[in-house]
C-alpha positions in Angstrom: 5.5 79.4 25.9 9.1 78.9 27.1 10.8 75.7 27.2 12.1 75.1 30.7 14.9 72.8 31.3 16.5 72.2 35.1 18.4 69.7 36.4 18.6 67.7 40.3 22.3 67.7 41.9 22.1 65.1 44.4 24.8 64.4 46.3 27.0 61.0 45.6 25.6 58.2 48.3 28.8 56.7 50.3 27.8 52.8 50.8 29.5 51.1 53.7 32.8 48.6 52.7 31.1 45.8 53.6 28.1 45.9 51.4 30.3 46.1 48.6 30.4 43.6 46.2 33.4 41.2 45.8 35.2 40.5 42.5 33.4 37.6 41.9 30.0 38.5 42.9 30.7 41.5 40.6 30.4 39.0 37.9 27.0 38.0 37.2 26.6 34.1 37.4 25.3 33.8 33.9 28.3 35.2 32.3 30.7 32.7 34.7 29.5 28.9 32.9 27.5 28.6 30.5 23.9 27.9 31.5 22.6 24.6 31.0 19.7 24.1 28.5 15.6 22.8 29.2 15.9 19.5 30.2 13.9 18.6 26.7 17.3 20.1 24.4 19.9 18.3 26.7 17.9 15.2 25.9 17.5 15.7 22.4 20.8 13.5 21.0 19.6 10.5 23.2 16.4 10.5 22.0 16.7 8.7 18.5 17.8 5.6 21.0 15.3 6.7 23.7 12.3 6.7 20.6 14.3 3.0 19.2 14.5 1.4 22.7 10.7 2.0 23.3 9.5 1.0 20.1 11.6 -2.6 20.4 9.6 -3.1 23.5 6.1 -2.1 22.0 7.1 -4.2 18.6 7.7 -7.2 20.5 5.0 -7.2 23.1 2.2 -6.1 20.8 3.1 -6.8 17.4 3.6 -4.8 14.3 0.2 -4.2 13.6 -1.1 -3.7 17.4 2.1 -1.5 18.0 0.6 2.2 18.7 3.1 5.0 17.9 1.3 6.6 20.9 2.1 4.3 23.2 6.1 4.4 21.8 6.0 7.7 22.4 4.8 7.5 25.9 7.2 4.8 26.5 10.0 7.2 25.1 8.3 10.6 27.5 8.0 12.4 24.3 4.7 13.8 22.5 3.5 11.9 19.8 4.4 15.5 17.3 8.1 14.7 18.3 8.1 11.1 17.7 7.0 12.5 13.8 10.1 14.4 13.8 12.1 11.7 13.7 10.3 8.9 12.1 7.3 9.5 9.3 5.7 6.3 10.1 5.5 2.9 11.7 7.2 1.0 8.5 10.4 3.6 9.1 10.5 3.2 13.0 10.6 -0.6 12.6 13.2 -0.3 9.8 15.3 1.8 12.3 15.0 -0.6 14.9 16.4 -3.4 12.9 19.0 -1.0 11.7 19.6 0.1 14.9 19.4 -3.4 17.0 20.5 -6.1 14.6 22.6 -4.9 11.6 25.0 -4.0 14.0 25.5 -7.4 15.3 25.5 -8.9 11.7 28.3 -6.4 10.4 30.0 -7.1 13.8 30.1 -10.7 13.0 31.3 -10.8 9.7 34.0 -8.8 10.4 35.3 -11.4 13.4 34.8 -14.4 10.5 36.8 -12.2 8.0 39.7 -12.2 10.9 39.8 -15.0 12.1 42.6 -18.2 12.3 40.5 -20.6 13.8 39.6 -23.6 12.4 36.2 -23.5 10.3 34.4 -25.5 13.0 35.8 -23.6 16.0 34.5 -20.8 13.8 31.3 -22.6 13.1 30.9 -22.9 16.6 31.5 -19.3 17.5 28.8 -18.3 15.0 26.3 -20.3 16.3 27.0 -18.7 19.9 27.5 -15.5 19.0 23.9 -15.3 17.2 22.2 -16.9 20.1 23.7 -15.2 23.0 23.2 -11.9 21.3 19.9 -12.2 19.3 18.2 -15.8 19.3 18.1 -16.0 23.0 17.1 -12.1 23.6 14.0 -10.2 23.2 15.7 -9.3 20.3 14.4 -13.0 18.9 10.6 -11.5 19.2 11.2 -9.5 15.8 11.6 -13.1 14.3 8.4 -14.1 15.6 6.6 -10.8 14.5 8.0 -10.8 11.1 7.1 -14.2 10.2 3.2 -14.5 12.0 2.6 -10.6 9.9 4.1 -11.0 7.2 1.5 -11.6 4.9 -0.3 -8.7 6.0 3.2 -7.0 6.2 4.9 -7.9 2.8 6.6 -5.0 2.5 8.3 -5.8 6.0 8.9 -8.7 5.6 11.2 -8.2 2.3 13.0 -5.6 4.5 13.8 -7.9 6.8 14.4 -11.1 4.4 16.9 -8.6 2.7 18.4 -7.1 6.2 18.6 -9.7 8.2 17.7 -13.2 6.8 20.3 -12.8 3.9 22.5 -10.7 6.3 22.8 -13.8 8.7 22.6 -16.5 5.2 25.9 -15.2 3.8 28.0 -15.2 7.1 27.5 -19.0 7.3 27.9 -19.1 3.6 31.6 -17.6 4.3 32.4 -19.8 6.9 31.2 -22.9 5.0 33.0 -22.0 1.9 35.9 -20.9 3.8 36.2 -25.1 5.2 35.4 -26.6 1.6 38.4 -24.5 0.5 40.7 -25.3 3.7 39.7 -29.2 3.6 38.4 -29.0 6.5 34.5 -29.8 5.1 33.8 -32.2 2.3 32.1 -30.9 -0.6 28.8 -29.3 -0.2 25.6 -27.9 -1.8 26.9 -24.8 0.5 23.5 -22.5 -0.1 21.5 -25.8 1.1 23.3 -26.8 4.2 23.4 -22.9 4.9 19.7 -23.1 5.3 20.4 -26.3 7.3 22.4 -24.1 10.0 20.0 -21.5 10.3 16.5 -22.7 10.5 16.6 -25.3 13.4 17.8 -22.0 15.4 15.1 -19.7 14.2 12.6 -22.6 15.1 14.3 -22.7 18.9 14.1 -18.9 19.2 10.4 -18.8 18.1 9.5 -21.6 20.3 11.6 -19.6 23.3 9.2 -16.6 22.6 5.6 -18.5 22.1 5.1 -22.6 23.1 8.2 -22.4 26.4 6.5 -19.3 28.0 2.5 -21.1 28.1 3.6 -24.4 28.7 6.2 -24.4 31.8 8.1 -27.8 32.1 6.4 -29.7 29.4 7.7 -27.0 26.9 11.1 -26.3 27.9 14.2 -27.1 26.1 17.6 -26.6 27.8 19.2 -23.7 25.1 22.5 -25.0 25.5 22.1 -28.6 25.4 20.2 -27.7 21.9 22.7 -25.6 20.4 25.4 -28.3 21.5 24.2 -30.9 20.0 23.0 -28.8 17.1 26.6 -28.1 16.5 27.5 -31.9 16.5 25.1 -32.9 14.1 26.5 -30.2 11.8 30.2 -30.8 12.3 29.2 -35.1 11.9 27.5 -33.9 8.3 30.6 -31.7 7.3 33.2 -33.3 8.1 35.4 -35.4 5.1 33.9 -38.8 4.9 37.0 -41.0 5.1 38.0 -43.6 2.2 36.5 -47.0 2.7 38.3 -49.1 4.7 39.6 -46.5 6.9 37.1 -46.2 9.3 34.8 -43.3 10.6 35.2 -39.6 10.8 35.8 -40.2 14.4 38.9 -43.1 13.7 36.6 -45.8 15.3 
């Protein structure tokens, strides 16, 4: 048998000038920019907040122990699978959201106190607006409520959250209590005492905001505002040096 081996000449074709291609169509599109990824990988940095955001909303409106990581996922668009990617359980997504939503504001805070030249009850007075406007007067306030009605099926929780938040908020009143004892301008006080003093009358308010106000229209509602103000007076009236007899009140009357 013989190996046979031939070739085809063909004769080159000639294309007309106009069906060339240009410079730029010579270029395939692909190599000219970079192709943008799925739509899943170019949301895959937002989606720690998109998973946080959604599970704030499912804490707050169902509780901690109705709270579905199901329905957090479906709230975030993700699978369930991909929710597990980023947090191993219920305990860790709430952990995150408090880290996320409310340490924040607390490490926020203490650095304004720490830099401030106010006047301790200016400064008082700043604290007590800050924490409402940005936590005791938002949805934010509903992790209050959900912490203390499940906490004693939650304990574990519920000391993450004493030691996060509760003490986180404690000591920044502690600072700015100490801070007017040493500057004169508050008399000598039990300062861990009164600092429970500050705080609980506004967890109280922010509960009530999130569970009697909502079911009880008119007969339950309490101007926010007109609370904290006179919250604040009563404070400033119990801090304040108590003059030497003879001299009159704190207010010169």
């Amino acid at each position: 048998m013989y190996a046979v081996s031939f070739s085809i000449r063909t004769r080159p074709t000639v294309m007309p000038a106009d069906s060339l291609p240009s410079d730029s169509a010579a270029i395939p599109p692909a190599a000219k920019r970079r192709p943008r990824g799925p739509r899943w990988e170019r949301r895959k940095d937002s989606r720690p907040s998109e998973l946080l955001e959604a599970a704030l909303e499912s804490f707050v409106e169902r509780g901690f122990a109705a709270a579905r990581l199901d329905d957090v996922a479906a709230k975030a668009g993700v699978s369930k699978g991909t929710l597990y990617l980023y947090y191993a359980n219920k305990e860790e997504l709430f952990k995150a959201v408090v880290r996320r939503s409310i340490a924040p504001l607390i490490a926020e805070t203490r650095e304004i106190i720490e830099q401030s030249d106010r006047d301790s009850e200016a400064l008082l007075a700043q604290f007590l607006n800050i924490w409402w406007t940005r936590y005791g007067g938002t949805r934010l306030s509903g992790i209050t409520k959900l912490v203390i009605s499940e906490a004693g099926n939650f304990p574990e929780m519920a000391r993450f959250y004493n030691g996060e938040v509760v003490k986180g908020n404690h000591d920044l009143i502690t600072m700015i209590l100490k801070r007017g004892v040493a500057r004169n301008e508050f008399r000598e006080i039990d300062v861990d005492a009164v600092a429970h003093h500050v705080m609980a009358p506004l967890v109280l308010r922010s509960i009530w905001a999130n569970s009697i106000e909502p079911c009880c229209g008119s007969a339950g509602e309490m101007d926010s505002q007109h609370f904290l103000a006179h919250h604040l007076d009563m404070l400033l009236r119990a801090l304040r040096e108590v003059p030497a007899a003879g001299t009159g009140s704190a207010s010169g009357q």
